[in-house]
KEVO-574983 format. One line per 5 residues: number of its first residue (from 1); their letters; for each residue x, y, z of N, C-alpha, C, CB. Coordinates in nm, 2 decimals. Glycine has a CB too. Example, Ala and Ser with C-alpha at 12.3 -4.5 7.8 and 13.67 -1.06 7.14 Angstrom:
2
1) as) 1.32,-0.57,0.78,1.23,-0.45,0.78,1.32,-0.33,0.78,1.13,-0.45,0.90; 1.28,-0.22,0.71,1.37,-0.11,0.71,1.29,0.00,0.79,1.41,-0.06,0.57
***
This chain:
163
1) xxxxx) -0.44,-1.90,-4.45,-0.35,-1.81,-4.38,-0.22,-1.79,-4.46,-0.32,-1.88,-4.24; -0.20,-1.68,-4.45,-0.09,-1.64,-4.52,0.05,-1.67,-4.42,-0.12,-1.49,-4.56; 0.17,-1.61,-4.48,0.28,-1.63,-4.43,0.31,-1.50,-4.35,0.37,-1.66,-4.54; 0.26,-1.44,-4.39,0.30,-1.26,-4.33,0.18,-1.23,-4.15,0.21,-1.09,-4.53; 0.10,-1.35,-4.15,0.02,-1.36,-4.04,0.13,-1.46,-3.99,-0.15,-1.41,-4.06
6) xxxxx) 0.16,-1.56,-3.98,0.30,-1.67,-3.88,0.39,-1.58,-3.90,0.38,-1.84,-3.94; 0.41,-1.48,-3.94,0.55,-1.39,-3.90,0.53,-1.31,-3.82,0.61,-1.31,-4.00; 0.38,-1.26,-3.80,0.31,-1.16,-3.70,0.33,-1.20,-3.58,0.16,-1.15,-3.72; 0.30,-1.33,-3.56,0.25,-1.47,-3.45,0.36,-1.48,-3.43,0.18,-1.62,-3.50; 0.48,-1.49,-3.49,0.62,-1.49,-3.45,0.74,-1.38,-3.36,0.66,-1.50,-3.56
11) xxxxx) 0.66,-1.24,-3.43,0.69,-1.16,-3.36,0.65,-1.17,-3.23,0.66,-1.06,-3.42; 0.50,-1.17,-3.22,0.48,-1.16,-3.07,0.53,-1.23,-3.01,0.37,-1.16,-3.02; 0.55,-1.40,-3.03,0.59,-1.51,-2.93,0.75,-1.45,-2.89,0.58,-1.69,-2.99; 0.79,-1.37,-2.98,0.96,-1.29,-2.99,0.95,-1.20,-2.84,0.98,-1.14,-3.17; 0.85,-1.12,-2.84,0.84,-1.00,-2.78,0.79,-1.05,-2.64,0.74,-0.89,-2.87
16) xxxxx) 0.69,-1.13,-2.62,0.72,-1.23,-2.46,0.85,-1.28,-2.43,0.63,-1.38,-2.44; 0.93,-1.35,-2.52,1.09,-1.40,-2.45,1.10,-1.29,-2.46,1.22,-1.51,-2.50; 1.10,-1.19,-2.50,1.22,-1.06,-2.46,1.17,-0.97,-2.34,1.26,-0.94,-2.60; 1.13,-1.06,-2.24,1.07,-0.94,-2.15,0.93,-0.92,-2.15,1.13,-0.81,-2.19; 0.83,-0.96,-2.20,0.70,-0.86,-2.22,0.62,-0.94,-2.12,0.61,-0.85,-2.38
21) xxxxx) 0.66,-1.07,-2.07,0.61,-1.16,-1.96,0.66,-1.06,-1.79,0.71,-1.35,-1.98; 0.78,-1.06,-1.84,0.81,-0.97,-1.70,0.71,-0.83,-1.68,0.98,-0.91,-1.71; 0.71,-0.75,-1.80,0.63,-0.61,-1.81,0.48,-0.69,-1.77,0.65,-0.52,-1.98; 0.47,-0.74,-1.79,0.31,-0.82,-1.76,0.30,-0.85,-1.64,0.28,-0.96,-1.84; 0.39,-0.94,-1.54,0.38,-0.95,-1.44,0.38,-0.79,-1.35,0.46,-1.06,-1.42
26) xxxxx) 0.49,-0.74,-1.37,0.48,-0.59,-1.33,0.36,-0.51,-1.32,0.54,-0.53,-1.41; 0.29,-0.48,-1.44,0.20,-0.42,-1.43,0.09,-0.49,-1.36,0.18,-0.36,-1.54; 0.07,-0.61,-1.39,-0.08,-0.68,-1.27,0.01,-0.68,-1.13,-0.16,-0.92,-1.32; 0.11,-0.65,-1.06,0.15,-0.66,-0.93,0.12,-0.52,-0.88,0.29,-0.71,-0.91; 0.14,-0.40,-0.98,0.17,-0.29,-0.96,-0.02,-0.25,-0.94,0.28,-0.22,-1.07
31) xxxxx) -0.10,-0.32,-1.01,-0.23,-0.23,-1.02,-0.28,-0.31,-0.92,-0.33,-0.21,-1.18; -0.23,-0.39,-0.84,-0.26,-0.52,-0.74,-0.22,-0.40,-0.59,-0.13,-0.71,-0.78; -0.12,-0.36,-0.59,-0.08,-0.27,-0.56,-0.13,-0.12,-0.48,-0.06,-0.28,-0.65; -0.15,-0.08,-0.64,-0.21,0.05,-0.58,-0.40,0.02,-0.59,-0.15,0.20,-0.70; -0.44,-0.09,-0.60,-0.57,-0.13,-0.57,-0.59,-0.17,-0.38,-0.60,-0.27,-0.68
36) xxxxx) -0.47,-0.22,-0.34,-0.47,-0.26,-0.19,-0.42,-0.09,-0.14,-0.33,-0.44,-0.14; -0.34,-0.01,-0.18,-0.35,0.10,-0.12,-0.47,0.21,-0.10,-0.27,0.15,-0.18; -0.53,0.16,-0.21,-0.70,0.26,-0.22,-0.80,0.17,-0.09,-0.82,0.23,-0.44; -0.74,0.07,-0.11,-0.86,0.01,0.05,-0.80,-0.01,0.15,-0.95,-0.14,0.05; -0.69,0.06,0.12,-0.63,0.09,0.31,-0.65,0.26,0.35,-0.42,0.05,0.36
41) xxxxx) -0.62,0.31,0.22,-0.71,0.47,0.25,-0.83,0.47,0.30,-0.73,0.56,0.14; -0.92,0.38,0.24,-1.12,0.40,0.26,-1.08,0.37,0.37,-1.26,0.29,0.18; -1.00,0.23,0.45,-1.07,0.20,0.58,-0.97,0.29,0.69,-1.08,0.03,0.60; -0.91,0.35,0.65,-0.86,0.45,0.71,-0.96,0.58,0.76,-0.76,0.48,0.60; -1.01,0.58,0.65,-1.13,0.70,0.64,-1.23,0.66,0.70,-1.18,0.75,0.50
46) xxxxx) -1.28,0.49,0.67,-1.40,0.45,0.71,-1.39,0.49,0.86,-1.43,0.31,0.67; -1.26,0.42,0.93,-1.28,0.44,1.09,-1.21,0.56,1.11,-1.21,0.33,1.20; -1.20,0.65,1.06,-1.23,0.80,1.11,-1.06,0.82,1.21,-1.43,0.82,1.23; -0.96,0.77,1.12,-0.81,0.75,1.18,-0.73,0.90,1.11,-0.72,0.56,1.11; -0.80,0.94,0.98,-0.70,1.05,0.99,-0.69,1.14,1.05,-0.69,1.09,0.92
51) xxxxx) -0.56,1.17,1.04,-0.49,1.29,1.15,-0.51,1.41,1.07,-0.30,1.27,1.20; -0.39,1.45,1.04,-0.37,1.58,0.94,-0.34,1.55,0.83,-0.28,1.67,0.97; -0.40,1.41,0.77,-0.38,1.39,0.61,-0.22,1.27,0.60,-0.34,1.59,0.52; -0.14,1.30,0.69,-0.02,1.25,0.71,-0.02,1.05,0.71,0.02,1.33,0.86; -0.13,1.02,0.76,-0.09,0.88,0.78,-0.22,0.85,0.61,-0.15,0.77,0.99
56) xxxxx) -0.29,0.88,0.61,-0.33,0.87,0.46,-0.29,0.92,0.36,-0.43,0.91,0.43; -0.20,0.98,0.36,-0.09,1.02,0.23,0.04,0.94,0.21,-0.04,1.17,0.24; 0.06,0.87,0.37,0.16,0.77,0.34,0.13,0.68,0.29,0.21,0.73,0.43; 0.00,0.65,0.25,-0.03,0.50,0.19,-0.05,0.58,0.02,-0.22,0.41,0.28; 0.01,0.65,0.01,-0.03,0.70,-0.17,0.13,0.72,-0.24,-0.13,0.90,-0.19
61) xxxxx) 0.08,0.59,-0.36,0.26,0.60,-0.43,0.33,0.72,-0.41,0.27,0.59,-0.59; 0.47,0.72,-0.44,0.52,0.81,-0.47,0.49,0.90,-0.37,0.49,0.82,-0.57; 0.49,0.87,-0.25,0.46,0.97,-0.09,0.61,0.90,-0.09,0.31,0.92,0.09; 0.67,1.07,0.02,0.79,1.04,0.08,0.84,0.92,0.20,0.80,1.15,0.12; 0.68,0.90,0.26,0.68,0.80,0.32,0.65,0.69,0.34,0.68,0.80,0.35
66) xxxxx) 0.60,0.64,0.23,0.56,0.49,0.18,0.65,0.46,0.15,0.47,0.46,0.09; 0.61,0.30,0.12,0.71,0.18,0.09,0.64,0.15,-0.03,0.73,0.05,0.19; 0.72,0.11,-0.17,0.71,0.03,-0.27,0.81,-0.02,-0.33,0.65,0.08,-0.34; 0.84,-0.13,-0.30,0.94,-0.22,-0.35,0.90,-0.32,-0.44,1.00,-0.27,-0.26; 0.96,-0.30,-0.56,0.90,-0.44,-0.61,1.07,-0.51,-0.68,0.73,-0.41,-0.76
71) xxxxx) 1.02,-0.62,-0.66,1.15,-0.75,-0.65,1.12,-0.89,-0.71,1.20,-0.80,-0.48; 1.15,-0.91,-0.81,1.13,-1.07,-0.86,1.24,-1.16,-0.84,1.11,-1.08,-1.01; 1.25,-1.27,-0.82,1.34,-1.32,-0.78,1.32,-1.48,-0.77,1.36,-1.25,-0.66; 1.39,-1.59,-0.76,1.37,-1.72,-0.76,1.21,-1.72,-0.81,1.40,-1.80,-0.61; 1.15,-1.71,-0.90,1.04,-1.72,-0.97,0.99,-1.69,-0.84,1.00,-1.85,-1.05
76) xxxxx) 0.99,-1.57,-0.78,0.88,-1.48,-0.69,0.85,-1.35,-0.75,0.93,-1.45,-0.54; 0.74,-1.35,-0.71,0.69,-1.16,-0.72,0.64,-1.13,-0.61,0.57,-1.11,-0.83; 0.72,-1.04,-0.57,0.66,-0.91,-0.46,0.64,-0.81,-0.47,0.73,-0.87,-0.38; 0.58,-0.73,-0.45,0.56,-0.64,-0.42,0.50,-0.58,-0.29,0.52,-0.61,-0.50; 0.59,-0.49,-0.21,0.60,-0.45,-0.12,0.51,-0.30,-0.07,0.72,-0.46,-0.12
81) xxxxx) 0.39,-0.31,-0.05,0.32,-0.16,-0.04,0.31,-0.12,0.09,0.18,-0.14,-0.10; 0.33,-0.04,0.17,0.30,0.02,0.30,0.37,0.17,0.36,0.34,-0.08,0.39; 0.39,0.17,0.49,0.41,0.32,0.49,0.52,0.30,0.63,0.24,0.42,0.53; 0.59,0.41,0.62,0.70,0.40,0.70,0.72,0.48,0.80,0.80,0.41,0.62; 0.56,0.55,0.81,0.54,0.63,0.93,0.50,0.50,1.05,0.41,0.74,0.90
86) xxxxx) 0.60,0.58,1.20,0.61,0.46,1.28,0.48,0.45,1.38,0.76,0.46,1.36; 0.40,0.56,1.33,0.25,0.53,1.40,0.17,0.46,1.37,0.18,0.62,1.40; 0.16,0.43,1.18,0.10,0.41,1.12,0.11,0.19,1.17,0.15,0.50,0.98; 0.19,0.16,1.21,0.20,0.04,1.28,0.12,0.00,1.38,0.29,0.02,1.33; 0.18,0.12,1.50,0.10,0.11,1.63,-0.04,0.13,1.64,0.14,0.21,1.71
91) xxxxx) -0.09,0.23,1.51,-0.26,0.25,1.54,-0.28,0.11,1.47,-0.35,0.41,1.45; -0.25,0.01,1.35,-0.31,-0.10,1.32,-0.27,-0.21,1.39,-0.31,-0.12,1.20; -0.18,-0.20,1.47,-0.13,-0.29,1.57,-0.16,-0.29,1.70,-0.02,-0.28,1.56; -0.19,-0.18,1.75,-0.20,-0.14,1.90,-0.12,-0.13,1.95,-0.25,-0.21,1.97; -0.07,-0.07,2.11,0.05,-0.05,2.14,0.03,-0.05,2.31,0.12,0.08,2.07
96) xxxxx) 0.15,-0.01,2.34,0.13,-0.01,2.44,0.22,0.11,2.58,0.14,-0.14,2.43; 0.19,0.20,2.61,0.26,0.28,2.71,0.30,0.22,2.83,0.18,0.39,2.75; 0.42,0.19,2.89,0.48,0.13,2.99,0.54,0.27,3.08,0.59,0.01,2.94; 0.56,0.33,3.07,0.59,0.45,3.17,0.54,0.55,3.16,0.70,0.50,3.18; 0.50,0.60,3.28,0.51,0.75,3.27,0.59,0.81,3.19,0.54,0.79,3.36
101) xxxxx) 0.56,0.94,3.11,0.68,1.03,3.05,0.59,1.14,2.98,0.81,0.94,2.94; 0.68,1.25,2.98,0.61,1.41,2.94,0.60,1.41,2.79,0.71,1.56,2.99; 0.50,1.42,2.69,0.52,1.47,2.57,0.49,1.60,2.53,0.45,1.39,2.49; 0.58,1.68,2.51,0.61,1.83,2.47,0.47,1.88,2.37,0.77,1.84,2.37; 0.36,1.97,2.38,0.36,2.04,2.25,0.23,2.10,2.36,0.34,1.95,2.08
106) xxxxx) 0.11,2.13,2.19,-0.02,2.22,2.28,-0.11,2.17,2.22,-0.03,2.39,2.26; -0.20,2.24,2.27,-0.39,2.19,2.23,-0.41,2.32,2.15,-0.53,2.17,2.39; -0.46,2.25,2.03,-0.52,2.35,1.94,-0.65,2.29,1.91,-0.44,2.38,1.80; -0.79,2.39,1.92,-0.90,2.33,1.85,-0.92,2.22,1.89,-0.89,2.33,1.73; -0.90,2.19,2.04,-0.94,2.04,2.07,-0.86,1.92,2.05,-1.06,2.01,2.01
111) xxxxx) -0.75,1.97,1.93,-0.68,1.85,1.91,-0.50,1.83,1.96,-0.70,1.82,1.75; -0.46,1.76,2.04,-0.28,1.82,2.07,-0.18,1.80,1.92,-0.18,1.70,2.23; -0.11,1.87,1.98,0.01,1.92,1.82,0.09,1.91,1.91,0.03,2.10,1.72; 0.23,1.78,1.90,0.31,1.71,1.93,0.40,1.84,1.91,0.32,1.57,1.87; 0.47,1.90,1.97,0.59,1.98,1.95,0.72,1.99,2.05,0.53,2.12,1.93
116) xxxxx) 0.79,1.90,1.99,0.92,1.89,2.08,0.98,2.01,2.16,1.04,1.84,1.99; 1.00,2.10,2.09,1.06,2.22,2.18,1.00,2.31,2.31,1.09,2.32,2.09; 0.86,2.26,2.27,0.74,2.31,2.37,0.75,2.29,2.49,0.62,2.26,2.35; 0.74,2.36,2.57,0.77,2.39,2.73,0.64,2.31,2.78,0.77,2.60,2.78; 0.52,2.34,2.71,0.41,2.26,2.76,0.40,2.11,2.73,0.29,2.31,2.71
121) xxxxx) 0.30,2.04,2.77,0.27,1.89,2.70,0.15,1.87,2.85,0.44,1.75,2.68; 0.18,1.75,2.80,0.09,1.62,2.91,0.18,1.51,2.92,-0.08,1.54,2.84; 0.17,1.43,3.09,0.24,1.34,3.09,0.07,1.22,3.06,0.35,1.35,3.24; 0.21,1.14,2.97,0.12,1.06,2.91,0.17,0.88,3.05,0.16,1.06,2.68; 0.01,0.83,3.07,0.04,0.77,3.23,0.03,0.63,3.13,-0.09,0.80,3.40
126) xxxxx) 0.08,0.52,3.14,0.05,0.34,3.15,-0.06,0.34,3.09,0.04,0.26,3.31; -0.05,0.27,2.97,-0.19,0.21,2.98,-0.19,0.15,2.80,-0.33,0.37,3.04; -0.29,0.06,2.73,-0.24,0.01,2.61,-0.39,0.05,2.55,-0.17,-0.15,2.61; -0.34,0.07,2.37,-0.45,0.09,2.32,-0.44,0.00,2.21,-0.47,0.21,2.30; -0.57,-0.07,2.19,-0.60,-0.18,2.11,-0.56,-0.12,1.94,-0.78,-0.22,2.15
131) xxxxx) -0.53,-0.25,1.85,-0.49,-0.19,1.74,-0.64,-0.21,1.67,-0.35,-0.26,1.66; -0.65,-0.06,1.54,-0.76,-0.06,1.48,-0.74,-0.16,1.34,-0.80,0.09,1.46; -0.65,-0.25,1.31,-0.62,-0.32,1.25,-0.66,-0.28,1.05,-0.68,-0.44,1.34; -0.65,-0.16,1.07,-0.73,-0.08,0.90,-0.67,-0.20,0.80,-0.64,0.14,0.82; -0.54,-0.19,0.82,-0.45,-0.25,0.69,-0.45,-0.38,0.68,-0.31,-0.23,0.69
136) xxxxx) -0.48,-0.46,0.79,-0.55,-0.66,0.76,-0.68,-0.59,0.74,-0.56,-0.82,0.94; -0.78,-0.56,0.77,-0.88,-0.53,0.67,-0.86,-0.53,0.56,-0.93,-0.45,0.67; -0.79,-0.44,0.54,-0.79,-0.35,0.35,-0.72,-0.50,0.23,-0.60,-0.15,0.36; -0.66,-0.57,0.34,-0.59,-0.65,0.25,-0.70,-0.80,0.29,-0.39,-0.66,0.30; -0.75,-0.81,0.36,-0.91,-0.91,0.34,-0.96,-0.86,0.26,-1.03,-0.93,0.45
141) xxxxx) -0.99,-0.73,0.25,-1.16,-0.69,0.15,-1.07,-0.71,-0.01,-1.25,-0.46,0.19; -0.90,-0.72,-0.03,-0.87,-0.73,-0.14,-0.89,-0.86,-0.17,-0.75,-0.67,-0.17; -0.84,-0.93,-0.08,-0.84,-1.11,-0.13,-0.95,-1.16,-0.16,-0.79,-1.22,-0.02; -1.06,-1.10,-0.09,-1.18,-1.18,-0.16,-1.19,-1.17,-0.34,-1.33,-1.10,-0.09; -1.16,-1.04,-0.40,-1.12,-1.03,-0.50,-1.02,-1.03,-0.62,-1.15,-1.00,-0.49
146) xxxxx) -0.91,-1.07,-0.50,-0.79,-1.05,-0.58,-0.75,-1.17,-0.70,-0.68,-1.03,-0.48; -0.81,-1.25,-0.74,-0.80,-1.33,-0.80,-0.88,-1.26,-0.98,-0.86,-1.45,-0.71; -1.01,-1.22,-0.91,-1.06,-1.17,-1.03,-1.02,-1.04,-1.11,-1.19,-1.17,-1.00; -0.98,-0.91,-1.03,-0.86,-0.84,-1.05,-0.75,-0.87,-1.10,-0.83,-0.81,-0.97; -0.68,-0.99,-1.06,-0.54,-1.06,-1.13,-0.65,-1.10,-1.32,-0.46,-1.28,-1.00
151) xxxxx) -0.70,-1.17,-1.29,-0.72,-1.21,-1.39,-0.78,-1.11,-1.52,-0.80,-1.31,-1.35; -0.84,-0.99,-1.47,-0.87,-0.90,-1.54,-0.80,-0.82,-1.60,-0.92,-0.86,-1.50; -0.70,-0.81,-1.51,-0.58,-0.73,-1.58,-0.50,-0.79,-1.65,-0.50,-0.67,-1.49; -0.49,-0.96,-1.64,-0.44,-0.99,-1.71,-0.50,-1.02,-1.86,-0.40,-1.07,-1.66; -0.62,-1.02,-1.86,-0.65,-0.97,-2.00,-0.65,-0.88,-2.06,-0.73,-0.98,-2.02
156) xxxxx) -0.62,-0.77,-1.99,-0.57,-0.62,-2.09,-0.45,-0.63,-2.11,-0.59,-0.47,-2.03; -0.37,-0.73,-2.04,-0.22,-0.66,-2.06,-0.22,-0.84,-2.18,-0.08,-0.64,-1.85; -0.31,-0.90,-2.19,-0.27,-1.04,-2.29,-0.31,-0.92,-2.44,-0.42,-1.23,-2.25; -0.47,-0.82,-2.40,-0.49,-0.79,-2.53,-0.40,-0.67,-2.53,-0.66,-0.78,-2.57; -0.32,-0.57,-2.49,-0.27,-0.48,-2.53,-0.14,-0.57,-2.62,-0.24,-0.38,-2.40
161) xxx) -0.06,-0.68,-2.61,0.00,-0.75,-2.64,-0.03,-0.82,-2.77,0.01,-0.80,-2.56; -0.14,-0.87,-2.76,-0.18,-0.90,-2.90,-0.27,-0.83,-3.01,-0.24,-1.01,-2.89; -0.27,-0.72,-2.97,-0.36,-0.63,-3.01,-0.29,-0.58,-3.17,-0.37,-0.51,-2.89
***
């Protein structure tokens, strides 16, 4: 072995302390990420929840109304994926109507269009609807795998590194 290969070996062990551990953890959190966002869209789709595209586009990066936060901290990694539409809770949560009260809008094509200023509506009466729970799904069907995922990506981001 030459000298100019331990200087190679040197650089890289250089280029992990300066950060390339963090960029590493990043990117396996981030493709961890937008892998649990693609299986809360399917089961979104699977149970037949989309509306007008609106609660399945909140679950797609870089939507106005999703959440992605990511934060390291006391040797934690988070990352935070979800959506900040306030339906998008109630349908995986369930909810519940306690009063009577009028909701403004019309029926188009069989389906109602919530419209505040609307003189029409329906009063919507008591009564609770069970949550379709899409998003604990989407995040079971990841964990069964998410180990082998972590680990896979961490081999591209070990060989983009030593490459």
């Amino acid at each position: 072995m030459s000298i100019h290969d331990f200087d190679g070996l040197a650089r890289k062990f250089e280029q992990i302390s300066n950060g390339a551990i963090e960029r590493i953890l990043r990117n396996i959190a981030e493709v961890v990420g937008e892998t649990l966002l693609n299986h809360v869209i399917d089961e979104i789709d699977n149970q037949g929840l989309i509306d007008t595209g609106t609660l399945w586009n909140s679950f797609t990066r870089g939507g106005a109304d999703n959440i992605w936060i990511w934060d390291v901290d006391r040797n934690a990694i988070t990352l935070e994926v979800g959506s900040n539409l306030p339906y998008a809770r109630y349908l995986n949560d369930g909810y519940t109507i306690s009063k009577r009260h009028f909701v403004p809008g019309y029926w188009s094509g069989g389906s109602f269009v919530y419209d505040p200023s609307a003189k029409t509506g329906f009063m919507a009466r008591p009564r609770s609807f069970i949550g379709r729970q899409y998003f604990d799904i989407a995040v079971q069907q990841l964990e069964g795998g998410m180990n082998a995922l972590i680990m896979r990506q961490l081999e591209r981001e070990m060989g983009r590194l030593f490459a």
